[in-house]
MARZA-905960 format. One line per field, with one value per atom (N, C-alpha, C): residue number from 1; residue in one letter; z, y, x. Coordinates in steps of 0.1 Angstrom, whole numbers, plus 5000, padded with zeros to 4 digits. Example, Ala and Ser with C-alpha at 12.3 -4.5 7.8 and 13.67 -1.06 7.14 Angstrom:
% MARZA-905960
seq <- (1; 1; 1; 2; 2; 2)
type <- (A; A; A; S; S; S)
Z <- (5078; 5078; 5078; 5071; 5071; 5079)
Y <- (4943; 4955; 4967; 4978; 4989; 5000)
X <- (5132; 5123; 5132; 5128; 5137; 5129)
***
This chain:
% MARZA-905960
seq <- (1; 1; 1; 2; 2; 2; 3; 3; 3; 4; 4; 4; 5; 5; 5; 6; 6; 6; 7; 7; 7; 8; 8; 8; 9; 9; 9; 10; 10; 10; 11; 11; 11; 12; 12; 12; 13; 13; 13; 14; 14; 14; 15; 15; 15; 16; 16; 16; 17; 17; 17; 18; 18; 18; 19; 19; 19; 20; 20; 20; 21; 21; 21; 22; 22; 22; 23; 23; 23; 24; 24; 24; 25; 25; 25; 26; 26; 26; 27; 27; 27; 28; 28; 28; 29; 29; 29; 30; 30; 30; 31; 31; 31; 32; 32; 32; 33; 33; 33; 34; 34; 34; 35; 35; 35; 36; 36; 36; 37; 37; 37; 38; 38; 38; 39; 39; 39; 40; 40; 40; 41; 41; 41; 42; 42; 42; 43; 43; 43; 44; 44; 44; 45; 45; 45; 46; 46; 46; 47; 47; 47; 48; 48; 48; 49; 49; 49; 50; 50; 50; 51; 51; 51; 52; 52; 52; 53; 53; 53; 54; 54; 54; 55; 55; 55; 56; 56; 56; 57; 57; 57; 58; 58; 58; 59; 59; 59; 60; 60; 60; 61; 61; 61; 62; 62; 62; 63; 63; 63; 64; 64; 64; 65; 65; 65; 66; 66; 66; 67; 67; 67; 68; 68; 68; 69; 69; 69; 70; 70; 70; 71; 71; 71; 72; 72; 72; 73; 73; 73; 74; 74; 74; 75; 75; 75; 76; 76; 76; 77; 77; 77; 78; 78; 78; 79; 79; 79; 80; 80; 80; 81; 81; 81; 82; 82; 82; 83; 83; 83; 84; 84; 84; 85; 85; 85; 86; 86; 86; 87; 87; 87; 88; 88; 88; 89; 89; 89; 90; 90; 90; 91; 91; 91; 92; 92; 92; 93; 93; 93; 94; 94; 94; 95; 95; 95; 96; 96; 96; 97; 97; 97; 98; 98; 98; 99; 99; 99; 100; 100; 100; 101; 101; 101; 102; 102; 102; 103; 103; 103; 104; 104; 104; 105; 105; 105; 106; 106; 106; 107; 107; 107; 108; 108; 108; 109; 109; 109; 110; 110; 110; 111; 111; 111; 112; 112; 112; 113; 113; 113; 114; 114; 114; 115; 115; 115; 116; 116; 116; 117; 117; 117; 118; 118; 118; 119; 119; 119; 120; 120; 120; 121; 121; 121; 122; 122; 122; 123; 123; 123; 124; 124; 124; 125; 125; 125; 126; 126; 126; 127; 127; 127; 128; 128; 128; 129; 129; 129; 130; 130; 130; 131; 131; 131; 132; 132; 132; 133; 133; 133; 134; 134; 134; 135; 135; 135; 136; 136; 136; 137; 137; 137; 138; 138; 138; 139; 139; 139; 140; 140; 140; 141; 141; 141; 142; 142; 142; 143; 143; 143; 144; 144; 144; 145; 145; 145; 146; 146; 146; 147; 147; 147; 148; 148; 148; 149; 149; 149; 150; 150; 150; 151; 151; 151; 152; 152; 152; 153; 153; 153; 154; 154; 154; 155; 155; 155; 156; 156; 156; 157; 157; 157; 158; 158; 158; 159; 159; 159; 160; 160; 160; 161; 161; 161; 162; 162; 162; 163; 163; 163; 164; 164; 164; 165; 165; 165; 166; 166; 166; 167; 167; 167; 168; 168; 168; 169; 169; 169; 170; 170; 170; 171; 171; 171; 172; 172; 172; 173; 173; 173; 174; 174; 174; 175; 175; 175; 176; 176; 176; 177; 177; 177; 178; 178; 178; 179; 179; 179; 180; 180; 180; 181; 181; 181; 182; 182; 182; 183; 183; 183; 184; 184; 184; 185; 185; 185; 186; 186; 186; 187; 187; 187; 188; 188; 188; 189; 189; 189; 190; 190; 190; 191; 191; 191; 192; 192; 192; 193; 193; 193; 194; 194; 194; 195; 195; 195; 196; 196; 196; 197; 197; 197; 198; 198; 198; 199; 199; 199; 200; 200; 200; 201; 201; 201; 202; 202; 202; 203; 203; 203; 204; 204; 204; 205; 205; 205; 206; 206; 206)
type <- (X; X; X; X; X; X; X; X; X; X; X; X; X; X; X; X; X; X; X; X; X; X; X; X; X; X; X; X; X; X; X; X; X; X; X; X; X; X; X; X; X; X; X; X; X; X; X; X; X; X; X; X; X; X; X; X; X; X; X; X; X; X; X; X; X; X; X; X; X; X; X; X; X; X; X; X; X; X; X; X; X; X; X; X; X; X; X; X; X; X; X; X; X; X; X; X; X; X; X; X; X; X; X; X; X; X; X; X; X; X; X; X; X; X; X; X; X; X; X; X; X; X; X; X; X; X; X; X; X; X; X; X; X; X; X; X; X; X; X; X; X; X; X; X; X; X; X; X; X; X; X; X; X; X; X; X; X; X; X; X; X; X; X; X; X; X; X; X; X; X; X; X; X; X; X; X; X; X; X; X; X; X; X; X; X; X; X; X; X; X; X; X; X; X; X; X; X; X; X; X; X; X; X; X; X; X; X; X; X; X; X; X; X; X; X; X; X; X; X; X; X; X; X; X; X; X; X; X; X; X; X; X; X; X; X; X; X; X; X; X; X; X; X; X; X; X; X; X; X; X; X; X; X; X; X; X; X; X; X; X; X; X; X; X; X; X; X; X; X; X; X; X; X; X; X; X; X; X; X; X; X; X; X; X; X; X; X; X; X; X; X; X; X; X; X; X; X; X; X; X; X; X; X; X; X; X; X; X; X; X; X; X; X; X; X; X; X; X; X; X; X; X; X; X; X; X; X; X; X; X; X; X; X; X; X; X; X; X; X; X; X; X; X; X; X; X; X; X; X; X; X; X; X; X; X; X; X; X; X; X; X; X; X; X; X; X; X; X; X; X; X; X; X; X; X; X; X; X; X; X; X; X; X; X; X; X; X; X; X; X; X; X; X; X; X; X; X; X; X; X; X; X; X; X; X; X; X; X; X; X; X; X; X; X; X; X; X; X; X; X; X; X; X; X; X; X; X; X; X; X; X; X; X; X; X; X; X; X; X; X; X; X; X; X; X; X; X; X; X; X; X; X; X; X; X; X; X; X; X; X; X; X; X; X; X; X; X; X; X; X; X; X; X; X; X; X; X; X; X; X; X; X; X; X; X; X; X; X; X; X; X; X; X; X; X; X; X; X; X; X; X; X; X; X; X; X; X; X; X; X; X; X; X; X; X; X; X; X; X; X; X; X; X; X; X; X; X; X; X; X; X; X; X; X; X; X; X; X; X; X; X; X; X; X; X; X; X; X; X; X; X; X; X; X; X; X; X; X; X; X; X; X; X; X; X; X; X; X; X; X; X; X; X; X; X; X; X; X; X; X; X; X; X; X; X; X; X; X; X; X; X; X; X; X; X; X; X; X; X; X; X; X; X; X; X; X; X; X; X; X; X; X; X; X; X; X; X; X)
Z <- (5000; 5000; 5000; 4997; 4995; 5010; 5009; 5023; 5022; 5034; 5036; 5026; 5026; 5021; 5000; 4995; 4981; 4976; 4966; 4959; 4959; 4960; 4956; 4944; 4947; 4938; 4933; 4920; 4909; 4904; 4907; 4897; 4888; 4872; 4864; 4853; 4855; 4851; 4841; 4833; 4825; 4813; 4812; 4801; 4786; 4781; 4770; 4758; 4753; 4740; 4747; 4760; 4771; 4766; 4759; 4760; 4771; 4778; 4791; 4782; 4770; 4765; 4764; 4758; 4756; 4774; 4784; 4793; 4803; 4802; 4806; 4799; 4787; 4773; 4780; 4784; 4792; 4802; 4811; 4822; 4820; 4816; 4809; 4803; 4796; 4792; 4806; 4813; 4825; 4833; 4824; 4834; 4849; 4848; 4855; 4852; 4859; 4854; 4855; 4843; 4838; 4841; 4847; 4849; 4844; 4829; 4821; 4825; 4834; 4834; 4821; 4812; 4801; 4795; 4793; 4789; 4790; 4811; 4813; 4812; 4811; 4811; 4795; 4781; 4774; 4772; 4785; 4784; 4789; 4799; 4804; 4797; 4786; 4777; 4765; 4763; 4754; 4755; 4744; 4742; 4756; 4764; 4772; 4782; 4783; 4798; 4807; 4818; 4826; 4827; 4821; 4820; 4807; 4798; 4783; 4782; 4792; 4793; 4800; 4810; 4819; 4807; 4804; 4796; 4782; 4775; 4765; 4776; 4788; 4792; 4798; 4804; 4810; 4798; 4790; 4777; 4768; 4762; 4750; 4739; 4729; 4724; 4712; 4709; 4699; 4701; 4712; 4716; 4712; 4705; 4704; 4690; 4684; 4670; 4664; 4652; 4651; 4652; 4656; 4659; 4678; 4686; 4701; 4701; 4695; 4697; 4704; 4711; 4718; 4710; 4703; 4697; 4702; 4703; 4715; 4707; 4694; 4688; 4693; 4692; 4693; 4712; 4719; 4733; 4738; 4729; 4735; 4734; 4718; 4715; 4727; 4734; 4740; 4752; 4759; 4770; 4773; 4759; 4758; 4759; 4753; 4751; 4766; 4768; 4781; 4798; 4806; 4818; 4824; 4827; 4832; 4826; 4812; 4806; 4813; 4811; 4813; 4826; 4840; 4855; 4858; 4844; 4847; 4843; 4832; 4826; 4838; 4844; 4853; 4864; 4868; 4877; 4876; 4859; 4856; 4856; 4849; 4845; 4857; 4867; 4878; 4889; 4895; 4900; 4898; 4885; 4877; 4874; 4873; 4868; 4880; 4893; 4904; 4910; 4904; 4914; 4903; 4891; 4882; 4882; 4885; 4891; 4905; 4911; 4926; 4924; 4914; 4908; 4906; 4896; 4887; 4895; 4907; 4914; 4920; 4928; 4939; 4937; 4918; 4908; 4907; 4906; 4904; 4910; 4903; 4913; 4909; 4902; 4897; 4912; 4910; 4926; 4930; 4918; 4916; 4908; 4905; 4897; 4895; 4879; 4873; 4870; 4878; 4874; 4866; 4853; 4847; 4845; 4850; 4852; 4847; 4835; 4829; 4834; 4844; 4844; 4861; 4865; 4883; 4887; 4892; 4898; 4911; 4918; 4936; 4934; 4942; 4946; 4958; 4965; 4977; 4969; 4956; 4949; 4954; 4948; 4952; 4964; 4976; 4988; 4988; 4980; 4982; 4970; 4965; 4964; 4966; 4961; 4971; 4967; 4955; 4947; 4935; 4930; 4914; 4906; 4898; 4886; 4875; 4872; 4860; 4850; 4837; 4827; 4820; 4819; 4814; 4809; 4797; 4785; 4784; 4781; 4780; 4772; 4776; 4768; 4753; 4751; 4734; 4729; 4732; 4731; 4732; 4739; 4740; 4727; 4722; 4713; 4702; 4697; 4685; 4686; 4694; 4696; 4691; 4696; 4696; 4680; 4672; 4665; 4651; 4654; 4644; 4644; 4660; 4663; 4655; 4661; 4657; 4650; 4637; 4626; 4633; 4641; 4646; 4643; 4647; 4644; 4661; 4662; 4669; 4683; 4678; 4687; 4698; 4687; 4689; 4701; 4702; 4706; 4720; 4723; 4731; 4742; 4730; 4744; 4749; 4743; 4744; 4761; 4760; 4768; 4785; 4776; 4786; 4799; 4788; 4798; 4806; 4809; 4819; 4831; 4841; 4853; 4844; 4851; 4844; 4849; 4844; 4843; 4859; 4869; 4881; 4889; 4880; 4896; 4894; 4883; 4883; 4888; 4883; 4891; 4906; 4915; 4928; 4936; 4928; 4937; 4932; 4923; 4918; 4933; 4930; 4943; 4926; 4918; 4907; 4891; 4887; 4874; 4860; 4852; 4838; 4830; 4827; 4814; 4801; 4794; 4782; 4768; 4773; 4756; 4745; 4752; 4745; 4737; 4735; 4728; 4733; 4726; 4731; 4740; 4736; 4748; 4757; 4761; 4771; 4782; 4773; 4789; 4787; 4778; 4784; 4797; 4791; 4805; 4820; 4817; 4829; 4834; 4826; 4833; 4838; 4833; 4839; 4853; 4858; 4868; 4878; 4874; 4885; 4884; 4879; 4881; 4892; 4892; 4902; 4915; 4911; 4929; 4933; 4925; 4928; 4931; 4928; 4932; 4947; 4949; 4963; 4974; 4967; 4980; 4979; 4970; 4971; 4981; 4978; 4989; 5001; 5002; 5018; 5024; 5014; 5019; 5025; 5020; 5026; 5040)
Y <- (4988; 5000; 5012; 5025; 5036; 5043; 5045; 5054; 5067; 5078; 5079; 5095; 5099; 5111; 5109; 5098; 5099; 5111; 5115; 5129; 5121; 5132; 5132; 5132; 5120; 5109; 5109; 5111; 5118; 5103; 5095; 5084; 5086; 5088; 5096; 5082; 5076; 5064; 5076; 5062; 5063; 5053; 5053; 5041; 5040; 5035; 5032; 5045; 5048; 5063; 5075; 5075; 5088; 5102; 5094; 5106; 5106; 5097; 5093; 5106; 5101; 5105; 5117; 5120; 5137; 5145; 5141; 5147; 5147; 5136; 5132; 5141; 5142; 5148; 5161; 5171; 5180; 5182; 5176; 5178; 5173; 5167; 5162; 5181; 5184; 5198; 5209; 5205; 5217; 5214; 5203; 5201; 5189; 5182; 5175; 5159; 5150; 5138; 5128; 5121; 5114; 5099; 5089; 5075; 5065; 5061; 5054; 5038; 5031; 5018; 5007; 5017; 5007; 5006; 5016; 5015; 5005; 5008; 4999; 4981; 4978; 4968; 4960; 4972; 4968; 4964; 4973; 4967; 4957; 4950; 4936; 4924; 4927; 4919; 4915; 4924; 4922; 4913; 4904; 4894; 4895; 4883; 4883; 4885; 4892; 4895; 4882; 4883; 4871; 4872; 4880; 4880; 4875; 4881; 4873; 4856; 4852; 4835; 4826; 4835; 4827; 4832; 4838; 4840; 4829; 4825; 4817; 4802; 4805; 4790; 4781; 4795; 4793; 4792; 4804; 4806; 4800; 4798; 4788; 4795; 4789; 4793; 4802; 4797; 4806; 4821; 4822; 4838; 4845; 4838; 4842; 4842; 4850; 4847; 4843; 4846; 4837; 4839; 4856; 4866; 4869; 4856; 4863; 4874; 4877; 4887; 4884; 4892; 4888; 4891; 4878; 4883; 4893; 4906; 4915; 4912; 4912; 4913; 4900; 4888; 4875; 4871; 4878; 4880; 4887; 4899; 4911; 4901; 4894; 4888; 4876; 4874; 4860; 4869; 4877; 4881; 4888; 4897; 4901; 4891; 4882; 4871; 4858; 4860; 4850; 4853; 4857; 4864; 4859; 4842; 4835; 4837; 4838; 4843; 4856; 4861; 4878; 4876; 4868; 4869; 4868; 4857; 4847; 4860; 4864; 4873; 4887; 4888; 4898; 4894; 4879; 4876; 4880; 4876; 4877; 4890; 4903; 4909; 4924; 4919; 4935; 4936; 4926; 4925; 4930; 4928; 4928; 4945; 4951; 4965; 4970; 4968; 4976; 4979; 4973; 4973; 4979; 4982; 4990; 5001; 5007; 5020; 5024; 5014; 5021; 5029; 5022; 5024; 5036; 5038; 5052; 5062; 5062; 5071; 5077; 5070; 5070; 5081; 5083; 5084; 5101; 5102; 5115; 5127; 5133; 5156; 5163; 5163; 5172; 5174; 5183; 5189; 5177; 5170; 5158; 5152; 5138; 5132; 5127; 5119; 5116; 5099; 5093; 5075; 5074; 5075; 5070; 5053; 5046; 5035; 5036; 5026; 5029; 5019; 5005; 4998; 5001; 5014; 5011; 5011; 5002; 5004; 5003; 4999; 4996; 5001; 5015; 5026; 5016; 5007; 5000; 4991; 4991; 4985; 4994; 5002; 5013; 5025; 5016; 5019; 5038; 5043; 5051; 5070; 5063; 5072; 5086; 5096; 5104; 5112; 5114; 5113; 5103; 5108; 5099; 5106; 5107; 5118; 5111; 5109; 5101; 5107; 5108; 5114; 5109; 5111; 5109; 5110; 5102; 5105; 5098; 5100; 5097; 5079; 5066; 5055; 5055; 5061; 5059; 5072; 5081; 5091; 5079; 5069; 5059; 5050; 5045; 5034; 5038; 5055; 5058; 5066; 5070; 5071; 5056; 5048; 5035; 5025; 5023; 5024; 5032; 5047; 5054; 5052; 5047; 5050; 5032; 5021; 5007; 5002; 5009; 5000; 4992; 4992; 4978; 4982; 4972; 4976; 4981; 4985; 4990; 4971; 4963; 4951; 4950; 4951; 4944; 4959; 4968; 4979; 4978; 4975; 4973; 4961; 4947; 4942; 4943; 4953; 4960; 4965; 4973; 4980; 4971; 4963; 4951; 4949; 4949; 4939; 4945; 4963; 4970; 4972; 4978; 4982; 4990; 4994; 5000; 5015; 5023; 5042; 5041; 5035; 5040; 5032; 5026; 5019; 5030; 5032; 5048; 5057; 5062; 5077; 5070; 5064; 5060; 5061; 5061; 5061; 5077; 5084; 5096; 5108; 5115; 5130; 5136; 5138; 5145; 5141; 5147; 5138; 5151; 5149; 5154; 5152; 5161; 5157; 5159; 5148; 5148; 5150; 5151; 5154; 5166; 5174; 5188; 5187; 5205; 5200; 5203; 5204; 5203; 5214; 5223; 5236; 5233; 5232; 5227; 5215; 5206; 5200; 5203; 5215; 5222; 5226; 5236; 5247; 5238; 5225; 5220; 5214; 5208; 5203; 5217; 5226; 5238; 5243; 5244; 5243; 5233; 5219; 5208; 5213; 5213; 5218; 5230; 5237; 5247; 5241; 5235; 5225; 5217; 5208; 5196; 5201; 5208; 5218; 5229; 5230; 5236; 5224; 5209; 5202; 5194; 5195; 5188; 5198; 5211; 5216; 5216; 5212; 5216; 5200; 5185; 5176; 5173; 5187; 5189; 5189)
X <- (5009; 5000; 5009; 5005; 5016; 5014; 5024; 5028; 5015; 5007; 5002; 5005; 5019; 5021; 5023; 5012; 5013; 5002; 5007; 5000; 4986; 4981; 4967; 4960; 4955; 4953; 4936; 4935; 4921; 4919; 4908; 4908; 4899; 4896; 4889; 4885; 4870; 4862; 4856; 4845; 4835; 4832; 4823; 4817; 4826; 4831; 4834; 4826; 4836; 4831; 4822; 4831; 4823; 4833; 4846; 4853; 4863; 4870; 4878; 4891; 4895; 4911; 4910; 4899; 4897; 4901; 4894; 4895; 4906; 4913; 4924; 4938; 4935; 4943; 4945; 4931; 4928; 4940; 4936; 4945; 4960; 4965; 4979; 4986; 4971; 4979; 4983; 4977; 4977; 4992; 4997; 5013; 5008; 4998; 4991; 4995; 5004; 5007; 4995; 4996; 4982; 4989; 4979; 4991; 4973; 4977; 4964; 4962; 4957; 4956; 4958; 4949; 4949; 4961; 4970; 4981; 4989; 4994; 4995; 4991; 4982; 4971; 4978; 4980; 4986; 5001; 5014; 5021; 5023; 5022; 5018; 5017; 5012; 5007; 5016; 5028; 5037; 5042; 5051; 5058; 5071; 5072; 5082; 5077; 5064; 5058; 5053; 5050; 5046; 5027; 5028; 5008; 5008; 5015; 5010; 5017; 5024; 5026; 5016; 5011; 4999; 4984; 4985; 4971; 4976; 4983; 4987; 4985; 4990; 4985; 4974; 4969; 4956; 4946; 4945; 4935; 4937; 4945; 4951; 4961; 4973; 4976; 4969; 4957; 4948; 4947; 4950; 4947; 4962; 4972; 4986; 4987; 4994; 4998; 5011; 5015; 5027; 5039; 5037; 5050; 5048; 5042; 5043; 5039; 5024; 5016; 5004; 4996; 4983; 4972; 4965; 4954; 4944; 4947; 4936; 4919; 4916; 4902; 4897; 4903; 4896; 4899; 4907; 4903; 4890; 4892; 4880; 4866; 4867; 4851; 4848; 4859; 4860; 4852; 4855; 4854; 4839; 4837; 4825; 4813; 4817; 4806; 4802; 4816; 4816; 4824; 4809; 4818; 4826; 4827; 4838; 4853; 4850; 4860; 4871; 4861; 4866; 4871; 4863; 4865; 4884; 4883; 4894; 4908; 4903; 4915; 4917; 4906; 4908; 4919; 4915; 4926; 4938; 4944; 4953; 4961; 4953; 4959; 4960; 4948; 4945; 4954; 4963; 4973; 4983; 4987; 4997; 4999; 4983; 4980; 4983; 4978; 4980; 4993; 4995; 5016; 5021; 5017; 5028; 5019; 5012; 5000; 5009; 5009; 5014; 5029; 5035; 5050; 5049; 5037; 5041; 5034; 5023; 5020; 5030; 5039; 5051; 5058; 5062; 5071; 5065; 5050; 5042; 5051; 5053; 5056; 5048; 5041; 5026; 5018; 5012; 5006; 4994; 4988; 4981; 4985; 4979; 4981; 4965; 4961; 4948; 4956; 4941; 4946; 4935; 4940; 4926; 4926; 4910; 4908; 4897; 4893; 4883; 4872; 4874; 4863; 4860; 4866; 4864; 4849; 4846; 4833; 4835; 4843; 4848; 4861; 4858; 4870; 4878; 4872; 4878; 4889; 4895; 4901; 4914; 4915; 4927; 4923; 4926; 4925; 4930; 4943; 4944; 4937; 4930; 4921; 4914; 4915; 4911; 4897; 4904; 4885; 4885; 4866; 4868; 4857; 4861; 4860; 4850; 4842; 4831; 4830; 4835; 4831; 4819; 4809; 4795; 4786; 4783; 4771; 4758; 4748; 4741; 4742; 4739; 4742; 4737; 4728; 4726; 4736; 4746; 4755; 4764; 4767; 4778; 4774; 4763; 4763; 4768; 4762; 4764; 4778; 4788; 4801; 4809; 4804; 4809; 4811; 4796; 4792; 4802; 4806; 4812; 4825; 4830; 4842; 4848; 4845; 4848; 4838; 4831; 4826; 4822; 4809; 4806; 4787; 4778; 4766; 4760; 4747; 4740; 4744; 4741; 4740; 4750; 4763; 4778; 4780; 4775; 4781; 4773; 4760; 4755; 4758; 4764; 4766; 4784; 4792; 4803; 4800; 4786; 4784; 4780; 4772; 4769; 4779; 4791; 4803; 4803; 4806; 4811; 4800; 4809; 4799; 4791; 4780; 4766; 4768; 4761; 4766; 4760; 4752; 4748; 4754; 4766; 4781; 4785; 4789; 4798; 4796; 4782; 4778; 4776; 4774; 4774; 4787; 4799; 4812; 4817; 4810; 4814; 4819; 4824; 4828; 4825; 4827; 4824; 4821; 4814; 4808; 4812; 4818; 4818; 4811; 4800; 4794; 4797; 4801; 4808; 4804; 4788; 4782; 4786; 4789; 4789; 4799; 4805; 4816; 4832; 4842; 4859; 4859; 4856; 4856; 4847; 4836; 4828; 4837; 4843; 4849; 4863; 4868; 4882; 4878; 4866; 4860; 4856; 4853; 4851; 4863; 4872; 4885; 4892; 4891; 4903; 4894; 4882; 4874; 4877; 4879; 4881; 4897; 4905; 4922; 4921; 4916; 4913; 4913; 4900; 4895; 4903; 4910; 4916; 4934; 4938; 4951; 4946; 4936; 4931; 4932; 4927; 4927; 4939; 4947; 4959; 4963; 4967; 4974; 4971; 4954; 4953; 4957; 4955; 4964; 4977; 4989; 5003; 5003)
***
């Protein structure tokens, strides 16, 4: 667990095509260190890693290709479709995610720092938490985001949506919520607002 004096710590959720990168992109500009789960999540998974040998052994070699790559499309379909699936890969891979999160918080000098975590629905995950941030659209604003964004049809996008915690885990663990419909200036103007707030209570954390 991190010692008690770690920066103050933004964990910034939301539904798939809510707009997470835009807002995060935001704050990254204000000189604010950004530390992406999924990023991470993806390096883990590279050739040589110890997540991508236990997922090739547990899951099967089919999920691997012929250059020691991780099939990510025919994982994603696997996981979407079948929750035991997905339970199992979670084992795998959220361990592995949190201890290289704790790394790169430690690492943070920015007055805060933003963990974006895109499937948190239990803040009791990362004990050290200080708020959490929801960026948030309306779900038919998510299907047809979705939809434009991966060539997929109205179905395939919904049960995309299926898989994740549902928009009222999210908004339930929220201290603040982004509405993300509008447009690029609308949630500059709201991110340079919470930069305001969130640099007020870091400091009064010192």
């Amino acid at each position: 667990m991190l010692e008690t004096n770690h920066p103050f710590t933004i964990a910034l959720t939301g539904g798939i095509a809510s707009g997470k990168t835009v807002v995060s992109d935001e704050f990254a500009k204000l000189g604010i260190a950004v530390i992406d789960a999924d990023v991470i999540a993806h390096e883990i998974v590279e050739p040589g890693q110890p997540a991508l040998e236990e997922i090739k052994h547990t899951m099967g070699t089919q999920f691997i290709d012929k250059n020691g790559q991780l099939k990510r499309s025919d994982l994603r379909d696997l996981i979407f479709s079948d929750p035991k699936a997905r339970k199992h890969l979670e084992s795998i891979l959220h361990p592995q995610i949190r201890q290289k999160v704790r790394k790169a918080i430690e690492a943070v000098t920015s007055a805060y720092c933003i963990l974006v975590i895109p499937l948190l629905a239990d803040r009791d995950v990362y004990p050290y938490l200080d708020r959490v941030l929801v960026v948030d659209v309306e779900p038919d604003t998510q299907v047809h985001r979705l939809m434009a964004r991966d060539n997929c049809n109205r179905q395939q996008a919904l049960q995309v949506l299926a898989a994740q915690p549902s928009r009222a885990q999210r908004l339930e663990i929220a201290d603040e919520v982004l509405n993300n419909s509008g447009s690029l200036t609308l949630a500059r103007d709201a991110v340079a607002r919470l930069h305001k707030r969130y640099t007020q209570l870091a400091t009064q954390q010192r």
